[in-house]
FILO-876155 format. One line per field, with one value per residue: residue number from 1; residue in one letter; x, y, z of N, C-alpha, C, O in turn. Coordinates in pm, whole numbers, plus 50000, padded with zeros to 5 digits. Example, Ala and Ser with C-alpha at 12.3 -4.5 7.8 and 13.67 -1.06 7.14 Angstrom:
2
nr: 1, 2 .
rest: A, S .
n_c1: 51319, 51285 .
n_c2: 49431, 49775 .
n_c3: 50780, 50708 .
ca_c1: 51230, 51367 .
ca_c2: 49550, 49894 .
ca_c3: 50780, 50714 .
c_c1: 51320, 51290 .
c_c2: 49670, 50003 .
c_c3: 50780, 50787 .
o_c1: 51424, 51341 .
o_c2: 49668, 50114 .
o_c3: 50846, 50804 .
END
This chain:
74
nr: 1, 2, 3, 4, 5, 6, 7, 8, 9, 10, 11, 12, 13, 14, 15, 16, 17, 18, 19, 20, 21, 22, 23, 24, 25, 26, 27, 28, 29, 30, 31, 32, 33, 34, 35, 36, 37, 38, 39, 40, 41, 42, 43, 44, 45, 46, 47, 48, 49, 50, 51, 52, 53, 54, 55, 56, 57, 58, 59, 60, 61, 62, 63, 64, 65, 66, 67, 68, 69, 70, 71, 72, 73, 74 .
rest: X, X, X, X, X, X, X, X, X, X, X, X, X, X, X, X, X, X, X, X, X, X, X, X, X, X, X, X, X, X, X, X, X, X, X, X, X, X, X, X, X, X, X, X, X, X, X, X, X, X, X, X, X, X, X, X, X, X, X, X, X, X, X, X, X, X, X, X, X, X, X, X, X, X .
n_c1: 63935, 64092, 64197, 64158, 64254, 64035, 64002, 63861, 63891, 63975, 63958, 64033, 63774, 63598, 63562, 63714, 63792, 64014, 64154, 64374, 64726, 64714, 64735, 64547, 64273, 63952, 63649, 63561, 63355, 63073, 63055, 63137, 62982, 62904, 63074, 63180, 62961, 62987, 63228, 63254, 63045, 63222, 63452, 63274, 63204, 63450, 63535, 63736, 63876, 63726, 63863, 63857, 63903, 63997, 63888, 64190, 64351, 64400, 64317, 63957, 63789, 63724, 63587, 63537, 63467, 63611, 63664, 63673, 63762, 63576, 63502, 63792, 64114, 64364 .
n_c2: 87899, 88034, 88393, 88374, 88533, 88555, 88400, 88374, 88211, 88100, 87802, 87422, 87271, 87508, 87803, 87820, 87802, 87911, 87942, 88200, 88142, 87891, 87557, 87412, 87367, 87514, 87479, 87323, 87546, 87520, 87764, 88118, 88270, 88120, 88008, 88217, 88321, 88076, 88156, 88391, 88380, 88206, 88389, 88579, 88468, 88445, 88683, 88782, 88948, 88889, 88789, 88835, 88699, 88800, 88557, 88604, 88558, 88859, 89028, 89142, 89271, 89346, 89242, 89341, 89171, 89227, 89366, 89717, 90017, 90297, 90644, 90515, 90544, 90803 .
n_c3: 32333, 32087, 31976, 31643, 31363, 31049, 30782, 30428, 30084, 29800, 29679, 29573, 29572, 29560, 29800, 30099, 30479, 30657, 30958, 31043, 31009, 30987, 30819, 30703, 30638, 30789, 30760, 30395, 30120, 29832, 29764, 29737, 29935, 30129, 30203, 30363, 30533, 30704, 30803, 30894, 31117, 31266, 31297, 31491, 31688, 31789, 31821, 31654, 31335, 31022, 30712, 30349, 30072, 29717, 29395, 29287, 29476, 29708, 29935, 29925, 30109, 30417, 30810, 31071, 31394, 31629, 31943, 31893, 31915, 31894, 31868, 31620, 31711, 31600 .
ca_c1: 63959, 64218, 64129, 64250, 64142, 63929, 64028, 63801, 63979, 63990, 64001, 64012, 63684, 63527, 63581, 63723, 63727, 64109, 64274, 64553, 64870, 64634, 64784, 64435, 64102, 63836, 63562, 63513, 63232, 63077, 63034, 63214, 62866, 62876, 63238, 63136, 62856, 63022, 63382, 63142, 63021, 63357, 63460, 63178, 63234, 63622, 63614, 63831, 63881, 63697, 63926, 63794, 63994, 63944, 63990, 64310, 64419, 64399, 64195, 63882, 63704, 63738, 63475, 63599, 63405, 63646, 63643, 63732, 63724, 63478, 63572, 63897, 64246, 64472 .
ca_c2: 87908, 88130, 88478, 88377, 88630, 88403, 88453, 88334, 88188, 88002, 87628, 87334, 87231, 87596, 87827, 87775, 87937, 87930, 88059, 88260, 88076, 87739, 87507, 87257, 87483, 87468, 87392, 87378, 87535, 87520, 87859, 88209, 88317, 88007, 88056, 88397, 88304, 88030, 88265, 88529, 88289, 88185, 88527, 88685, 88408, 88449, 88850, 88811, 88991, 88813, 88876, 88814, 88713, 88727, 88427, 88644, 88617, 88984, 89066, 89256, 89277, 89279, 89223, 89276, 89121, 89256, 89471, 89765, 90149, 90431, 90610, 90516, 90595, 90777 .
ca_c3: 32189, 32040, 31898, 31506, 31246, 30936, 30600, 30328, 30009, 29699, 29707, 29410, 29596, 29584, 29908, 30207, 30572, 30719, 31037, 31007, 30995, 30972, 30687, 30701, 30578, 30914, 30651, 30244, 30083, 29699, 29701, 29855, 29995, 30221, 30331, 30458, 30621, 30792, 30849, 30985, 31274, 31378, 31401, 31581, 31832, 31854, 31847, 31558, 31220, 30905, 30539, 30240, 29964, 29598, 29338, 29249, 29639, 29739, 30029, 29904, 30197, 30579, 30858, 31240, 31515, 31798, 32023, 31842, 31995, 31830, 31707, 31564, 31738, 31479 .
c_c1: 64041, 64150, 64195, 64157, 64095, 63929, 63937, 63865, 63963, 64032, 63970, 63866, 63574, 63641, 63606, 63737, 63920, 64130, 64360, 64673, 64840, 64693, 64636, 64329, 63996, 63747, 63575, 63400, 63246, 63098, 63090, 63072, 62857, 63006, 63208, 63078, 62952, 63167, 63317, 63125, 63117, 63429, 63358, 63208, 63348, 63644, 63694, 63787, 63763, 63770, 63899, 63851, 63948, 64016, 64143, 64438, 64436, 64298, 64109, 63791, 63718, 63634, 63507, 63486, 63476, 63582, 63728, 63663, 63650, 63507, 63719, 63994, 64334, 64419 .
c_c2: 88034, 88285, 88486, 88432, 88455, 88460, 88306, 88297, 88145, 87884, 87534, 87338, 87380, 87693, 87737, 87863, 87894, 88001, 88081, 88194, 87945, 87652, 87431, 87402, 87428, 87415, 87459, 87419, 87545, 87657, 87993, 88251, 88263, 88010, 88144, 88363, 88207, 88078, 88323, 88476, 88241, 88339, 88584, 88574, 88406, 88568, 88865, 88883, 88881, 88879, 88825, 88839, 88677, 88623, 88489, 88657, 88671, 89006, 89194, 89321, 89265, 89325, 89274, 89298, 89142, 89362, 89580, 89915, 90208, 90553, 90606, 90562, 90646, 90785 .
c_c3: 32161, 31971, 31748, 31441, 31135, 30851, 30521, 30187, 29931, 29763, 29606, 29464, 29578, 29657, 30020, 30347, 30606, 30851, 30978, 31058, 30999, 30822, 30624, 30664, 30706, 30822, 30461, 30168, 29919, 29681, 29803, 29964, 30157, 30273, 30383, 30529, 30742, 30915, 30931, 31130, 31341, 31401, 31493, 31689, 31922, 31902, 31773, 31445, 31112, 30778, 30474, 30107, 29811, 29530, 29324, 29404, 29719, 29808, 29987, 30024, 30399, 30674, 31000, 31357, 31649, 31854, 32008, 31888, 31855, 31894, 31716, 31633, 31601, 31323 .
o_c1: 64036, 64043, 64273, 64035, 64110, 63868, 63946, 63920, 63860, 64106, 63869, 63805, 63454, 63760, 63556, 63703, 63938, 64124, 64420, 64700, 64935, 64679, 64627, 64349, 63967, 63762, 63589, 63328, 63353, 63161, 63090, 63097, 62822, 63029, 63220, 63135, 62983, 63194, 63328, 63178, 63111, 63452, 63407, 63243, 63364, 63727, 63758, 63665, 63727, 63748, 63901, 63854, 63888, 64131, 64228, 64541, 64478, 64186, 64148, 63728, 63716, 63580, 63479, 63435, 63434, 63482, 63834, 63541, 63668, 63549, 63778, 63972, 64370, 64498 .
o_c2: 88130, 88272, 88578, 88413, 88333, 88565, 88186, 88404, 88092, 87864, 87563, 87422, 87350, 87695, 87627, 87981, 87802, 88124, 88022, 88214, 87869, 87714, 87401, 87522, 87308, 87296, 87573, 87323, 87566, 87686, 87980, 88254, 88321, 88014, 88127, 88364, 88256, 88054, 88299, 88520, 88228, 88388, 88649, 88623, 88386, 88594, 88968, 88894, 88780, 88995, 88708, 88944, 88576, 88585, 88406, 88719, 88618, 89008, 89311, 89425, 89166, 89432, 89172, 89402, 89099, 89426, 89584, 89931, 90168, 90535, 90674, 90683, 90567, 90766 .
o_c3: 32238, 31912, 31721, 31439, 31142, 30830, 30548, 30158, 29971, 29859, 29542, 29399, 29585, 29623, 30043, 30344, 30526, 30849, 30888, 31177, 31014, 30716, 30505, 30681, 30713, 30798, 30416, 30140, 29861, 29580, 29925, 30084, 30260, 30394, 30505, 30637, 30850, 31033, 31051, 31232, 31463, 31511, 31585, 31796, 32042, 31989, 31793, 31434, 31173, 30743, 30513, 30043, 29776, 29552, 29356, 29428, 29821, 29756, 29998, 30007, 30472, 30648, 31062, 31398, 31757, 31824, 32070, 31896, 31740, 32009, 31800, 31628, 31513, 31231 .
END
């Protein structure tokens, strides 16, 4: 499986979970709570990022499940 970050999003149906550069939504949920949750679990399994976008589009939020140094480079 690919390491694709998982952006969280607006959708007519509610939320939805996306890869990055994905045109199709992996799943739709009623509610953002439930996109997260389910985003969350495909990142922690990929090692990818999770972003978290508000209704206005703008990523409020980001999650990352890689493998990311401590502290910080830079």
């Amino acid at each position: 499986m690919s390491k694709q970050n998982q952006h969280i999003v607006p959708h007519q149906r509610g939320w939805a979970v996306k890869g990055a550069g994905a045109e199709r939504a992996t799943s739709v949920h009623p509610t953002q709570r439930e996109a997260i949750e389910a985003g969350r679990d495909i990142a922690r399994h990929q090692g990818s990022e999770l972003l978290i976008h508000g209704r206005n589009g703008q990523i409020r939020e980001r999650d990352s499940h890689g493998n990311d140094p401590y502290p910080p480079k830079g």
